[in-house]
N, C-alpha and C positions, 0 to 999 in steps of 0.2 A: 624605289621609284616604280611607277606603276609602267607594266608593256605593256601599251598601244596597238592591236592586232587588226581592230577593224576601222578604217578611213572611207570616211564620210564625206564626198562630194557632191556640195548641190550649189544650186541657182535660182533665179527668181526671177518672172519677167513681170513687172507691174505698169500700175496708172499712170508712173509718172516719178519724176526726182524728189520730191519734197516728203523728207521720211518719217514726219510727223499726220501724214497727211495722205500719201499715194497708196495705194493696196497693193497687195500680191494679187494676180491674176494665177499664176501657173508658176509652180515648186517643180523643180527636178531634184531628186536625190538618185545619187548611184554609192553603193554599198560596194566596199572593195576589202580586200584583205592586206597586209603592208607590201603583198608585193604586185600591187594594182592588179591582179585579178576580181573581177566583176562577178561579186556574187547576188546582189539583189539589186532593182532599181524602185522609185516609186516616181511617177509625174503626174500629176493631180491640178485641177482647176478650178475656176468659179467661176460665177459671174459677178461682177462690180455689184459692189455694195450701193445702194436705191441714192447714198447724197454723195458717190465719192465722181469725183469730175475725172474722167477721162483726159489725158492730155493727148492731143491727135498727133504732136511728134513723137510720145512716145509709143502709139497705137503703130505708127508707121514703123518703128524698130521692133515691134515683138511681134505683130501681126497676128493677133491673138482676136480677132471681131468674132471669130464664132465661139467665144465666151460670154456676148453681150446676151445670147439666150440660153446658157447653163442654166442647167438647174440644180447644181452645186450652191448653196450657199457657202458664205466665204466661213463660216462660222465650221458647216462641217468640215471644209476645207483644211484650215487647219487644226481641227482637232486632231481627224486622220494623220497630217503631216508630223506633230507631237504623240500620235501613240507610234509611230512608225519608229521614228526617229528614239524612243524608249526601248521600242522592242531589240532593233538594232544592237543598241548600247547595253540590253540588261546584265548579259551573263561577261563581257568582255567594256571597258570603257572606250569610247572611241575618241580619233579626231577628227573635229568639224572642217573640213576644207572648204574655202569660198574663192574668188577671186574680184578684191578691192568689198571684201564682203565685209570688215569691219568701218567701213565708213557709211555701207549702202546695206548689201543685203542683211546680213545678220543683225543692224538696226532694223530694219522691216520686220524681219521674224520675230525678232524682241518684242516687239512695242504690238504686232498683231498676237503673240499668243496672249499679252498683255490684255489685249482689246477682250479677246476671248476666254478673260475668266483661266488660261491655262499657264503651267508656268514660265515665264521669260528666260531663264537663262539655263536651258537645258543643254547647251554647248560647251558650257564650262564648269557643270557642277558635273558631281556624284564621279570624280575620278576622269571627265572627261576632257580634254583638250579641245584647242582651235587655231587654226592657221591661215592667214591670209595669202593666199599664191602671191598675189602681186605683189607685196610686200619682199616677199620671199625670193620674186625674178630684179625689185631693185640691188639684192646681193650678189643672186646670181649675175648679172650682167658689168656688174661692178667688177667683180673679182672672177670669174669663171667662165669667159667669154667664148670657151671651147667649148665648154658644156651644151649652147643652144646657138641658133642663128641669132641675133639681134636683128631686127627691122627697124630701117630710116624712117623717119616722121619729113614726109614730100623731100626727097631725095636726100636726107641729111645737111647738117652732119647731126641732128638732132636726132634722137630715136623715139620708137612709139612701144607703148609697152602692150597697147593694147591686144588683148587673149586674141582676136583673128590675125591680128597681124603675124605675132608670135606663130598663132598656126602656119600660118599661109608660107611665112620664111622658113620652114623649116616643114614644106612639104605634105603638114596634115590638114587633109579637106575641112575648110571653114563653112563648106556650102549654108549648112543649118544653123550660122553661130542666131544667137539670140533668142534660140528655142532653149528651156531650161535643162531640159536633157541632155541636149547635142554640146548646150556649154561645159555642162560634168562633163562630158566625153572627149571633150576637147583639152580642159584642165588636165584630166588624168595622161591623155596622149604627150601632152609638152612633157608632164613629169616624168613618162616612159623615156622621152628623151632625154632628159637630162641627167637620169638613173645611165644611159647606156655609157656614159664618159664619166661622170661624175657622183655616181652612188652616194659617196660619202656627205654630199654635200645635205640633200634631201632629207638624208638619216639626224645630219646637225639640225634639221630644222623641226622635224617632226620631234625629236628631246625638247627644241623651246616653244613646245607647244601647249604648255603648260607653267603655271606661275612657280611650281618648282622647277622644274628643268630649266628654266630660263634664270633663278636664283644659282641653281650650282655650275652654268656654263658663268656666271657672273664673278662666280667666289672660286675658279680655277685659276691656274698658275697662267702670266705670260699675258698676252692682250687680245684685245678682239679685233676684226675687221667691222666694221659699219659701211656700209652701203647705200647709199641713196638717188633715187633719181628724182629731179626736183626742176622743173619747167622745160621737160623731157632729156634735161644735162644728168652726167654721173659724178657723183658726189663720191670720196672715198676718204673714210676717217681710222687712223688706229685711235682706238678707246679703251678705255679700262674703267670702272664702275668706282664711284668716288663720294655713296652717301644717296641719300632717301627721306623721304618725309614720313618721320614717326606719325603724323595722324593719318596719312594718305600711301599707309607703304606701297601701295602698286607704283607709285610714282619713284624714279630714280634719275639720277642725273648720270653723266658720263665724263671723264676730264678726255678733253683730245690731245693725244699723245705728240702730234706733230706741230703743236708749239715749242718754239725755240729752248726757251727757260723755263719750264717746268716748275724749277723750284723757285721762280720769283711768284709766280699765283700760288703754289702751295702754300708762303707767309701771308700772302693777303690777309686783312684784319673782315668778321666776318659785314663789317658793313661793305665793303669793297666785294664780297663775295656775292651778297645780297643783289648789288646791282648787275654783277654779269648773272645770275639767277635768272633775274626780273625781264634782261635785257633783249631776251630774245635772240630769236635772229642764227644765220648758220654760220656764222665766222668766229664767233667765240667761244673760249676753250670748255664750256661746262653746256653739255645738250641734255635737253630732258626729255625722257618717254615716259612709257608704260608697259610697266609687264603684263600686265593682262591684257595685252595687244602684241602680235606679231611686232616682234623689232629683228629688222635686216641684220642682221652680224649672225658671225660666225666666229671659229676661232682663229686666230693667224696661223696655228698649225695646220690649216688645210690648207693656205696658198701656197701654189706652187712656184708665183713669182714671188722672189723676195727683192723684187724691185718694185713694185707696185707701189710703195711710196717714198718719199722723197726725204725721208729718212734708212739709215738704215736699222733693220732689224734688233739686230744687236744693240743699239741704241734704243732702240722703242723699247723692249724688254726693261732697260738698265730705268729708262721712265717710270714704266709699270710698277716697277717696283716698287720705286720711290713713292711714288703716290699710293699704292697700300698699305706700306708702312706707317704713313703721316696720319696716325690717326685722329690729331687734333684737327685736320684741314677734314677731315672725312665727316667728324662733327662739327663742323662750323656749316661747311655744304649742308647736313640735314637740318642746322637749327636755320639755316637762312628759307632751305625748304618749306620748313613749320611755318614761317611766320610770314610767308605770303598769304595777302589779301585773295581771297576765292570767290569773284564776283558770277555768280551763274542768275541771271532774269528767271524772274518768277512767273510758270507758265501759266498762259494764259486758257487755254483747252484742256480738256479730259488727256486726250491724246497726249498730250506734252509730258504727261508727267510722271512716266514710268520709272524716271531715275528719282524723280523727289520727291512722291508723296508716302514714303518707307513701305518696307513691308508689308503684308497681308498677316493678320491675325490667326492663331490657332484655327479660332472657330471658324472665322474665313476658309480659309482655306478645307477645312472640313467641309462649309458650306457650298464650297466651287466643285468638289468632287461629288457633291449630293446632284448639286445641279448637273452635271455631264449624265450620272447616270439615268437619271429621270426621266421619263418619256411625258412625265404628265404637266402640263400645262398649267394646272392651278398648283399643284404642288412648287413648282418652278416660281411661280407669283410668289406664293408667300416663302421662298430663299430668299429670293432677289429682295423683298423686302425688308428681310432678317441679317443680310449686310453690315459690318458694322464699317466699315470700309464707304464712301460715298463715291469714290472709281468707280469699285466694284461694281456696287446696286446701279448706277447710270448702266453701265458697259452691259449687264444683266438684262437689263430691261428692252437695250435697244435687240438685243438677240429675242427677246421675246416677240419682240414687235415684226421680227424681222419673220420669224418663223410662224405665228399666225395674228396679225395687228385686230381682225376683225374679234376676236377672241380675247385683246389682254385689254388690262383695265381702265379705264377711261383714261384716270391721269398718268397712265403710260403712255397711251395714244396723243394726249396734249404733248405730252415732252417731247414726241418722238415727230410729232407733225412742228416742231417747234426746230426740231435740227434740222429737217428738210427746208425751212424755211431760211434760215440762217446760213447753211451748206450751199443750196442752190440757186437762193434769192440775192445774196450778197455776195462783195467781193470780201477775200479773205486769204489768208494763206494758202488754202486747200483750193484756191483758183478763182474762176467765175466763168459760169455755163456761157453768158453770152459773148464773153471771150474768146474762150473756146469755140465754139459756134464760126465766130466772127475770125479766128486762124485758122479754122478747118476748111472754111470756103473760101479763103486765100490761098490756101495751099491749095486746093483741088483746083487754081487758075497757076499754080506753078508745074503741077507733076502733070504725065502726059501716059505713061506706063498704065497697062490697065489694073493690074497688083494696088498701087498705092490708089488709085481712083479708086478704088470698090475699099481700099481700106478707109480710105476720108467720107465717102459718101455714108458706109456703113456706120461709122463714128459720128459723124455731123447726123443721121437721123437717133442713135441712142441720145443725143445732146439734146435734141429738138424735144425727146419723148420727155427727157428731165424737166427742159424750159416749158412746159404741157403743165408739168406738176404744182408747180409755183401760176402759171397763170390762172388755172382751174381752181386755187385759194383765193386771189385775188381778184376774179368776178361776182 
């Protein structure tokens, strides 16, 4: 198995929640060695891409208005953030640390290195890992409630998992949370803490930070603990790995150990399996993940309480067993696996379809690394055109457009005045200007601080200059 030496913590403050659709404004990365010494940082900016809408509550959380006249394009943006993040990882592979970064951030970096012709999944290829914190503090707070403070969610008994909270209860200044930097700084500080009681636990997670390490903690002896926090309650499961979908191996299922009879779901015939499969939901004995995602467990040999659930030990094990051994129940679970219906909507944007439209071609991809190093403009024209990929050549074009419009080819300029049109003129998933517009100057009759007034005001005039652009078509 490969050792993990250098850990990579970053952040992202963007447009807005919609990750098909919101941009990154400002990346923080901080470069650490495994025993969270800080040895590099990068934080890097832009300005908002010419059709991407601003949302002015998320403006008011990242407070980022003096990007509205960067002269960063987002395009260099992250190309820098992708060589960076290479250089990092060349001689040593690393792990990506986020926090709640595979449901938000590390889709945004996807789908933008995506956007930019660079490639998506540079977090978990070429030997590298990735780990989601928060994922990682549903186990901890589950099983290891010594390890950190937990913070109430409005005085409990509910908790909050959120990173300032977390800081704030356990004494490390949040002042800066929501700048990208200061939230690596903040991630690495909780992990500081939780190393100072709990070393071992951190070390368990940084092993499943990868689709191997997360197969051989699967295929060890004994059971695991599962963790979860789910409408800010703590969920706690003993599990053991019980089968996987032959065409979708990242996908796995789990048997929960703390049902009664064990061995009456082990005979289930596999239609009866089929529907607790299908059925969803957290009270039945079969949960499904994914390993190429942070999953909360760890192994029962690190807790310390062996009361923590409502079986005992000894018996959980005496389970575990049972259910490794049944190998006939283990392929009934994966053939019920295989033969679920996999309904995913066919996207409807460019943007949308980073996971479906496959691969990039040899030549492609040949052709992407011609275009980076390229300074020359017509040269760039005829790549983009040479595309075989129809992503690609859009996503090409609009970076051309972006970098000198008065310069690229007419019917680059029609397609490209053609998403302005459609981005800023319509509503759509990616928002609507005069929405926007029309919550910003709502809000600026709510807030009274002069902070968020100079951030609304600032936002409501980028909005106005957008709504400018669409009017000045339409006279």
């Amino acid at each position: 198995m490969i050792s993990h030496n250098n850990l990579i913590f970053y952040d992202t403050e963007t447009t807005g929640i919609q990750r098909d659709f919101s941009q990154i404004l400002q990346c923080g990365s901080v470069l650490t060695d495994k025993n969270l010494n800080t040895l590099s940082e990068q934080d890097i900016g832009c300005a908002p891409l010419p059709w991407i809408i601003p949302n002015p509550r998320a403006m008011l959380t990242n407070k980022k208005i003096n990007l509205f006249n960067s002269n960063v394009s987002h395009y260099e943006m992250i190309k820098d953030l992708q060589i960076q993040w290479k250089q990092w990882t060349l001689d040593n592979p690393g792990i990506f640390i986020s926090y709640n970064g595979h449901a938000f951030d590390e889709e945004l970096v996807r789908r933008q290195f995506f956007w930019n012709l660079l490639e998506p999944y540079v977090t978990n290829t070429n030997g590298n890992g990735r780990l989601d914190l928060m994922l990682m503090m549903h186990n901890v707070v589950s099983f290891f409630p010594e390890a950190i403070n937990i913070p109430l969610f409005e005085d409990g008994p509910k908790i909050s998992l959120k990173l300032e909270d977390i800081a704030r209860a356990n004494n490390i200044s949040a002042d800066s949370a929501h700048d990208a930097i200061a939230d690596c700084n903040l991630m690495i500080d909780v992990i500081k803490k939780i190393n100072l009681s709990t070393p071992e636990v951190f070390d368990s997670f940084l092993k499943i930070s990868t689709k191997s390490g997360v197969m051989a903690l699967l295929e060890s002896q004994g059971f695991l603990a599962l963790g979860e926090v789910f409408r800010r309650q703590i969920f706690r499961y003993p599990v053991i790995f019980c089968g996987s979908d032959p065409s979708r191996p990242n996908d796995i299922v789990f048997f929960d150990l703390s049902f009664d009879d064990p061995e009456e779901i082990l005979e289930l015939e596999l239609s009866e399996i089929f529907k607790l499969i299908n059925s969803g939901g957290r009270d039945g004995p079969l949960k499904k993940y994914k390993i190429n995602k942070t999953i909360p467990i760890c192994h029962s040999d690190l807790l310390t309480n062996k009361t923590i659930f409502d079986v005992d030990f000894n018996e959980l094990n005496r389970r575990a067993l049972l259910v490794k051994n049944h190998k006939d129940f283990q392929t009934k679970v994966s053939q019920a696996m295989s033969d679920r219906i996999m309904n995913f909507p066919e996207p409807e944007h460019i943007e949308q379809t980073i996971y479906s439209g496959g691969f990039p071609s040899y030549k492609d991809k040949d052709l992407m690394q011609e275009f980076h190093i390229s300074n020359d403009l017509n040269h760039r024209v005829k790549i983009a055109r040479n595309f075989e990929d129809e992503r690609i050549r859009v996503f090409a074009e609009r970076i051309i457009c972006q970098i000198s419009f008065e310069n690229a080819p007419e019917d680059f300029q029609r397609r490209y005045k053609l998403l302005f049109e459609e981005r800023i003129g319509t509503k759509g998933l990616w928002g609507y200007v005069k929405s926007s517009i029309d919550e910003s100057n709502k809000l600026l009759e709510e807030y009274s601080d002069n902070e968020s007034i100079t951030i609304l005001e600032e936002t409501l005039n980028h909005l106005k200059k957008m709504q400018s652009l669409i009017d000045e078509t339409q006279l």
